[in-house]
N, C-alpha and C positions, 0 to 999 in steps of 0.2 A: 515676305520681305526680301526684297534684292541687296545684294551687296556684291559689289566687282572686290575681286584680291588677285593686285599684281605681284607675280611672283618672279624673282631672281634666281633663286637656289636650285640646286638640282634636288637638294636633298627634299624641299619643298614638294617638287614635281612628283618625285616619286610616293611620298605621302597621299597625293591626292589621285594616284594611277588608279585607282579601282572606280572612282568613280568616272574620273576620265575617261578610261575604258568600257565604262556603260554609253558615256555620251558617243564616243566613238562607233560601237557596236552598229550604228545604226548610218556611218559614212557609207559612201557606196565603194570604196576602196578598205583593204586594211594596214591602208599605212601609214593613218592616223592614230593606230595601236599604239600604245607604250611598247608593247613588243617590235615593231619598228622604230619608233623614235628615238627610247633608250640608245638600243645599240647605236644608231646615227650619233648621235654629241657625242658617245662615248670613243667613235670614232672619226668624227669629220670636223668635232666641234668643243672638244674636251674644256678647250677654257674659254670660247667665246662665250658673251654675257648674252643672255636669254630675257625677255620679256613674255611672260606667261599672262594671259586675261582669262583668269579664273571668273565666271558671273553665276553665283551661287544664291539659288530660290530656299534661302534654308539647308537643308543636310544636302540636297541635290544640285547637281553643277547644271546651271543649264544653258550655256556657252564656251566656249572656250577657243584660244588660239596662239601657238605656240611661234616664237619668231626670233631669232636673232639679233641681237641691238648692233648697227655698226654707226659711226659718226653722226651723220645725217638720216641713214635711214635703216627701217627693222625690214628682213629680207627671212623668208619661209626658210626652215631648214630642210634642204636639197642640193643635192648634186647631180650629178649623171648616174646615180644609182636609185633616182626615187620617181619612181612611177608617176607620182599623183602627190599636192597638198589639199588642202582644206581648211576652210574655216567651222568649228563646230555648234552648232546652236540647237534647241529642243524645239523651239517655236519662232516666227516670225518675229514677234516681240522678242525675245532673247537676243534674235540674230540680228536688230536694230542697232538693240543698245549695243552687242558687242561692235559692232561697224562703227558708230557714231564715236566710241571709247579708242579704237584704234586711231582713226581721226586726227582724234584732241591732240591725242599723246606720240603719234610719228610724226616727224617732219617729213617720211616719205613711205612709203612703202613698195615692195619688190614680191608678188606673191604667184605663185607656179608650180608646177603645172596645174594650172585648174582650167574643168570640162566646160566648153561652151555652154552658155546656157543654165551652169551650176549657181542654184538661186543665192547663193552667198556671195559670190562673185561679181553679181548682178547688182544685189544690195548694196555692197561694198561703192561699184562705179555711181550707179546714183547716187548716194550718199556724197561721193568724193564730186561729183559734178555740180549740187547742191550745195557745195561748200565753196565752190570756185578754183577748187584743185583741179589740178594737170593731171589727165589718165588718158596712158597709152593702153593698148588693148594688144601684146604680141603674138600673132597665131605662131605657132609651135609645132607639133607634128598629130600624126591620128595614131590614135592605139585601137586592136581589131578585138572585137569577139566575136565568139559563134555561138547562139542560142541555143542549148541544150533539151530545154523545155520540150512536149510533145514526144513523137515518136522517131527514131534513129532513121527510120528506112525514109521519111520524107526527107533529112533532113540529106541522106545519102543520095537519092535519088533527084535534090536539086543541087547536087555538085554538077561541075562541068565533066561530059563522061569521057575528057581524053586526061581530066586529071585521077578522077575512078581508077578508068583501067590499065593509068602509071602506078598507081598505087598498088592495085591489086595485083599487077605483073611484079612487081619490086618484093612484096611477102611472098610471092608463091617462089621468086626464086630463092631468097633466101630460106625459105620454109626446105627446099628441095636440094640448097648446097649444103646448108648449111644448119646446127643446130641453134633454133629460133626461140628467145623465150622474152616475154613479155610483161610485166609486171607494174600496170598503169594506177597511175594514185594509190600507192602502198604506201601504208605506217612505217616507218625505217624500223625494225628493229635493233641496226646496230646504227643510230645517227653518223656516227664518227666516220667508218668505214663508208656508208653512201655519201657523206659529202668529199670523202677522199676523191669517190670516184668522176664525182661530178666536176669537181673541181678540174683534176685530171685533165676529163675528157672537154672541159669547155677554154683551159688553156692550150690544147693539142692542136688549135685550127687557127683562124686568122685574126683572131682576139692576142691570141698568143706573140703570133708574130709581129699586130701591132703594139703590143704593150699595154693592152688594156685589160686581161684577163684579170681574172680576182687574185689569181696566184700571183702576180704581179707587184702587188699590194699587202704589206703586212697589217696594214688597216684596213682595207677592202677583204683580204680575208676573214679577217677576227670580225669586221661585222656582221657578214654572209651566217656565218658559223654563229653568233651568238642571234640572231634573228632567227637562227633554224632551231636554234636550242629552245630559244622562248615560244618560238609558236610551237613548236613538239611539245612543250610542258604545258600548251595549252588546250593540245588533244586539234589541232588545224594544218599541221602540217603533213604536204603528201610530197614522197618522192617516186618519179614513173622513172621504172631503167629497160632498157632492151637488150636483151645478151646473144649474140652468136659465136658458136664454138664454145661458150662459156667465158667469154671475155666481155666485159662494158663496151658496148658498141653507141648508147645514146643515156641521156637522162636530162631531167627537167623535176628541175625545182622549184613545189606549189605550194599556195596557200589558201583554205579554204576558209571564205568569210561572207556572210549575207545569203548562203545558198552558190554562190559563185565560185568560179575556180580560177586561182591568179596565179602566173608560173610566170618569175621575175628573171629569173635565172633556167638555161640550160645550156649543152653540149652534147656534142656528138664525131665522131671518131672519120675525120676528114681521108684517109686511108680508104672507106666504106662505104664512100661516096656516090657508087654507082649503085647501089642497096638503099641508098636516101634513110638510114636509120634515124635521122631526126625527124622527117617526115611519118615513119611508119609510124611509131612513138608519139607522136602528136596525135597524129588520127589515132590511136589503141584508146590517149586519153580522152577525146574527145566522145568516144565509145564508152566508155567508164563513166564521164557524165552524165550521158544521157542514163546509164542503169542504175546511176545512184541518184537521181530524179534531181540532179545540181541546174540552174537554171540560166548558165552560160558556161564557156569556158574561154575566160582573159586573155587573150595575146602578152598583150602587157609591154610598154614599151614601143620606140617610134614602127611602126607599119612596113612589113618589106613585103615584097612584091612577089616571092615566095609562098607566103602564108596566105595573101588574098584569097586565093581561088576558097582557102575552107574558112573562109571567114562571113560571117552571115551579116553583119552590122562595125559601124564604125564611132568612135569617140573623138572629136576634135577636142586637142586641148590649148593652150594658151599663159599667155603671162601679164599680169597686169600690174605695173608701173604705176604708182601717182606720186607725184611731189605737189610744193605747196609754191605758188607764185613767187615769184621773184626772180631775181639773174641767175642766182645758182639751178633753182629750178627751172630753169627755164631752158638752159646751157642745158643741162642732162634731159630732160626732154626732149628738146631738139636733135640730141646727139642720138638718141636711141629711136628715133621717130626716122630720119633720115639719113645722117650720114651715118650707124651702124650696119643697116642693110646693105647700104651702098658696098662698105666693106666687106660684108659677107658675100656679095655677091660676085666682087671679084675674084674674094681667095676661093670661090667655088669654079668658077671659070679656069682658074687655075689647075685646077684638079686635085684630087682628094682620095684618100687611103677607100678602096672600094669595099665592096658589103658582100655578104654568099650570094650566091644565085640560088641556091636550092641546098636543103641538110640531107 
């Protein structure tokens, strides 16, 4: 027997985390985890009002979908710290009814980033087109992985060989000036101290200078920090560092989920630039995946031109808009359909705070 239970409370939410967390278990991201969620509202979102779609087969959740209520419309909780949303369902039939229930009950909805393709997504636009709702479809940026699976040496051997042998000239010098030590996907033993340093080292460069680093933020830190805390007490968290001379020269902060490696957060020590210690570090972890038999390893976050060359396959993602007929809806539609682009497309002609070229 089915029964939907809409939920308000946080206190509610966290009641029902364990099994949430099974339904999740099976997202192709993990940050539809309560171990990410949590810390999110408790940081970006502490008193907005929540609409939770609990669709419960008896003791077992087999749907669900968490969303923000604002005026008019329920919008995914995200910011420029979140990878990936998702709608959650166990089966087809599950993932109807929760579609058909968002529906009823938003005058609109705002839900993002989700992977082209992503059969929830899909559902969702049908559904809302079958209804005679307005849905816009926003393409948004690609996030890269590299396939782990198989063996290391083909996967090295289909690199491009003048990025090989930057690579491999960048470790032997450093190997040869300097004292080199590597430690890819390691269990922190002291959490507190590694995120010091990561922290550190990812506000030390042009995040720093433009005011976006996590150190930045007394909320962007305390989330970082308690999403490292919760996935470490869930035995999934990895941190990779690279030390020369004995000093943090790089690290990257992962999470391992579904067999995957997703590393949302790193830095690396712009002084050391000519060593590319973010790149050596990337490739050590991407080496570590393949011998802990992980079957990718996430980029994570928008695509730079940097990482391409080791990146094996790509993820479009996206934003999908629907409101419900009318003037109001129709006015915001039209606003984000046409003339938003328009305006992004100037302030980009404009010019804009630039990106690394290379770690």
């Amino acid at each position: 027997m089915e029964r939907l239970e809409w939920i308000r409370e946080r206190r509610r939410f966290a009641e029902i985390g364990p099994a949430w967390d099974d339904l999740a278990a099976g997202h192709l991201t993990p940050f539809m985890l309560t171990a990410w969620l949590e810390p999110w509202l408790d940081a970006f979102a502490p008193r907005r009002p929540l609409r939770i779609a609990a669709l419960w087969r008896g003791p077992e959740l087999a749907a669900g979908a968490i969303l923000i209520a604002g005026l008019r419309r329920w919008r995914a909780p995200v910011n420029d710290h979140s990878p990936a949303f998702g709608l959650l369902a166990a089966d087809e039939a599950a993932l109807s009814r929760l579609t058909r229930e968002l529906l009823e009950r938003a005058g609109g909805l705002v839900l993002g980033p989700i992977g082209e393709g992503d059969p929830a997504g899909e559902q969702l636009c049908r559904s809302a087109a079958e209804r005679g709702r307005l849905v816009l479809i926003e393409p948004l940026h690609a996030t890269l992985h590299t396939r782990t699976a198989g063996a290391l040496e083909d996967y090295l051997g289909g690199l491009a060989s003048k990025k090989r042998s930057e690579l491999e000239r960048v470790r032997r010098k450093a190997r040869r000036e300097h004292a080199l030590r590597e430690s890819p996907l390691a269990v922190p033993e002291d959490l507190r101290s590694a995120l010091d340093r990561l922290i550190e080292l990812e506000g030390s460069g042009w995040k720093g200078r433009a005011g976006t680093a996590i150190a930045d933020s007394r909320r962007t830190e305390g989330f970082y920090r308690a999403v490292a805390r919760r996935f470490h007490a869930a035995g999934a968290l990895r941190v990779s560092e690279l030390w020369l001379d004995g000093r943090p020269a790089a690290a990257e902060l992962s999470i391992v989920h579904g067999g995957r490696l997703f590393t949302p957060k790193s830095g690396y020590d712009e002084r050391l630039r000519s060593l590319a210690p973010g790149l050596v570090l990337q490739m050590a972890a991407i080496e570590r995946c393949f011998e802990l038999g992980l079957s990718a390893y996430e980029f994570t976050g928008p695509a730079y031109d940097y990482q391409r060359p080791f990146a094996t396959g790509e993820r479009r993602l996206q934003r999908l808009r629907i409101d419900r007929r009318g003037p109001l809806g129709a006015t915001r539609h039209a606003y984000h359909r046409w003339l938003r682009p328009s305006l992004r497309g100037a302030y980009r002609a404009a010019g804009r705070p630039g990106r690394p070229a290379r770690r």
